[in-house]
N, C-alpha and C positions, 0 to 999 in steps of 0.2 A: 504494500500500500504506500501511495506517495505522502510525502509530506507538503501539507500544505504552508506555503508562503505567498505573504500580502507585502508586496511593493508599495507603497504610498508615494507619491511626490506633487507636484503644483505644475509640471511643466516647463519648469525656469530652464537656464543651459545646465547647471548644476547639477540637477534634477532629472532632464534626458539623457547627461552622461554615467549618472550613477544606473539608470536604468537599466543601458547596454551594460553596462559594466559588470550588472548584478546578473539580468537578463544570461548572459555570456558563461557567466563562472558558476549557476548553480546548474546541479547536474540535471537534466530534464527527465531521464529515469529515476531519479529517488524525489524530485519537488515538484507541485503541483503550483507553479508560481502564475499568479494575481497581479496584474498591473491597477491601480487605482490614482489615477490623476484626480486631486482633489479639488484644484483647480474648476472642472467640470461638472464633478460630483461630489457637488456639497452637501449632498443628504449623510454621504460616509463620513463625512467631518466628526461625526462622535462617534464611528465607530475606531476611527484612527486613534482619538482619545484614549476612550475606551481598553486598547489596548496598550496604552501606554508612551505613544506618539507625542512628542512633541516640538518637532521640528522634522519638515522633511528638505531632502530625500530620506525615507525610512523603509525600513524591511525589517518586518514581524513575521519570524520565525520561531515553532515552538511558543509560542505565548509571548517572547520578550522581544521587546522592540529596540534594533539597531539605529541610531541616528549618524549614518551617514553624510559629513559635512554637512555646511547649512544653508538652506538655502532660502529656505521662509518658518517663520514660528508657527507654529497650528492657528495660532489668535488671529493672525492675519488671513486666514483660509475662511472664516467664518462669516 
């Protein structure tokens, strides 16, 4: 069974470079990886919270949320 991973980010260059970057290096047979531009989809804005997000580029993995440099605070997504 894969594991599920939620990419969160806003869109910025920051943000599409960590994508690919994240996109690239997780292995596609073991992660079941989620793109989530927040930027667009503002309804997930609390579920990024939620999980502990609070600044993306972020990728939540396993429950804990990686913040990958910075590229916008969650407050500012809302």
């Amino acid at each position: 069974m894969k594991t599920k991973a939620i990419f969160y980010h806003a869109g910025c260059p920051v943000c599409v470079a960590a994508e690919q970057n994240v996109a690239n290096a997780l292995d596609a047979g073991r992660f079941n990886l989620e793109i989530v531009h927040l930027g667009t989809e503002k309804s997930r804005v609390a579920e990024a919270e939620g999980s502990g997000v609070k600044s993306v580029p972020a990728l939540v993995l396993h429950g804990v949320a990686y913040h990958i440099n910075f590229g916008a605070g969650i407050e500012a997504l809302k």
